[in-house]
C-alpha positions as CSV (number, residue, x, y, z in Angstrom):
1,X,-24.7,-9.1,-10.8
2,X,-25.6,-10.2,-7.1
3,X,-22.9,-12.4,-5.2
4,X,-23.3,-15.0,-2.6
5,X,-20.3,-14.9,-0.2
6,X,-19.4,-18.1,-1.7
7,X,-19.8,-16.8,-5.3
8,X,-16.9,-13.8,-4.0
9,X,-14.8,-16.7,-2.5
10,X,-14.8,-18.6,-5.6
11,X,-13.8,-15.9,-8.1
12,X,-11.1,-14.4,-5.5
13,X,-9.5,-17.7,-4.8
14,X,-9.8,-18.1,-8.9
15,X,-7.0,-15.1,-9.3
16,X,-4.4,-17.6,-7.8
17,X,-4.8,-20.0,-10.5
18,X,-2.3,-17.9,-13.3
19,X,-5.2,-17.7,-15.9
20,X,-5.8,-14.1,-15.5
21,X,-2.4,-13.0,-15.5
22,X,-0.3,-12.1,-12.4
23,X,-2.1,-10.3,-10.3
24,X,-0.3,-7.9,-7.5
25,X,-3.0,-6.5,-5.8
26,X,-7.6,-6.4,-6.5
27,X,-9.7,-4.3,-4.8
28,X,-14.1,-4.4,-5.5
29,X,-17.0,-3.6,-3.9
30,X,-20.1,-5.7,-4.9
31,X,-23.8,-6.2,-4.7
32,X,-24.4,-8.6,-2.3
33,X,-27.7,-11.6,-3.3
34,X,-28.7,-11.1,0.5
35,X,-29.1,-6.8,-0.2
36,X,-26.0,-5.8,1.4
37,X,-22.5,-4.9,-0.3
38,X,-19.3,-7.0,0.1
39,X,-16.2,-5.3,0.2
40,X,-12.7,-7.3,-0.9
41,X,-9.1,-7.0,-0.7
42,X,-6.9,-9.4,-2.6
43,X,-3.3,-10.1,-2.8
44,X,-1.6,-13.3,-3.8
45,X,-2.5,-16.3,-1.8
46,X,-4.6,-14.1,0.5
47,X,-7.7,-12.0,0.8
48,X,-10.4,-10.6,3.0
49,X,-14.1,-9.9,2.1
50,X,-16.6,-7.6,4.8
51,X,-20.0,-6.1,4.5
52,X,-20.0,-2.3,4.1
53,X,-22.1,0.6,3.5
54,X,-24.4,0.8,0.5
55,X,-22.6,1.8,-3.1
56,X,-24.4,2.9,-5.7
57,X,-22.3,0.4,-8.4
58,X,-20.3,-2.1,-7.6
59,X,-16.6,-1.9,-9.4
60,X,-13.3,-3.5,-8.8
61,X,-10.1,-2.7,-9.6
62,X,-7.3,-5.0,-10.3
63,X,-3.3,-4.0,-9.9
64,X,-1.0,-6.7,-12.1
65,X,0.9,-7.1,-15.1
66,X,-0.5,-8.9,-18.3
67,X,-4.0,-9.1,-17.1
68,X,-6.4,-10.6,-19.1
69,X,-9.5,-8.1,-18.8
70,X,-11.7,-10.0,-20.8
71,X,-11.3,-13.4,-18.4
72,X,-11.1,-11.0,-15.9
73,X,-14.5,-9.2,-17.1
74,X,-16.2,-13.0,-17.0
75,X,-15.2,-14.0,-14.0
76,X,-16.9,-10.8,-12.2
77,X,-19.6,-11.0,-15.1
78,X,-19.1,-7.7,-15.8
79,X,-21.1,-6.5,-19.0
């Protein structure tokens, strides 16, 4: 999946609403819709997205206790 800076936004400032569990820490690289990659760091009521270098997958990692991987899974539309 591509992602729009606003798309990123969206889902990161979704992880302070409860419904994927409580989350301590997320970390990702993604494909960017504009060809570039957007890095993010996330912590509770905070978080920081930049362009970086070229990956060759995007992945994200996310630090918490009970996580729910499958909302989780949907909200980065990951397959």
């Amino acid at each position: 999946h591509k992602y729009s800076r606003e798309d990123l936004d969206k889902a990161l400032h979704a992880l302070d609403e409860g419904a994927y569990g409580m989350i301590l820490r997320a970390k990702g690289i993604v494909d960017a819709s504009d060809g570039d990659w957007l890095y993010f760091d996330y912590t509770p009521g905070e978080y920081d997205v930049r362009r970086g270098n070229a990956a060759v997958t995007g992945r994200f990692c996310v630090i918490g206790s009970k996580l729910n991987e499958q909302a989780l899974k949907e909200l980065f539309e990951v397959e």
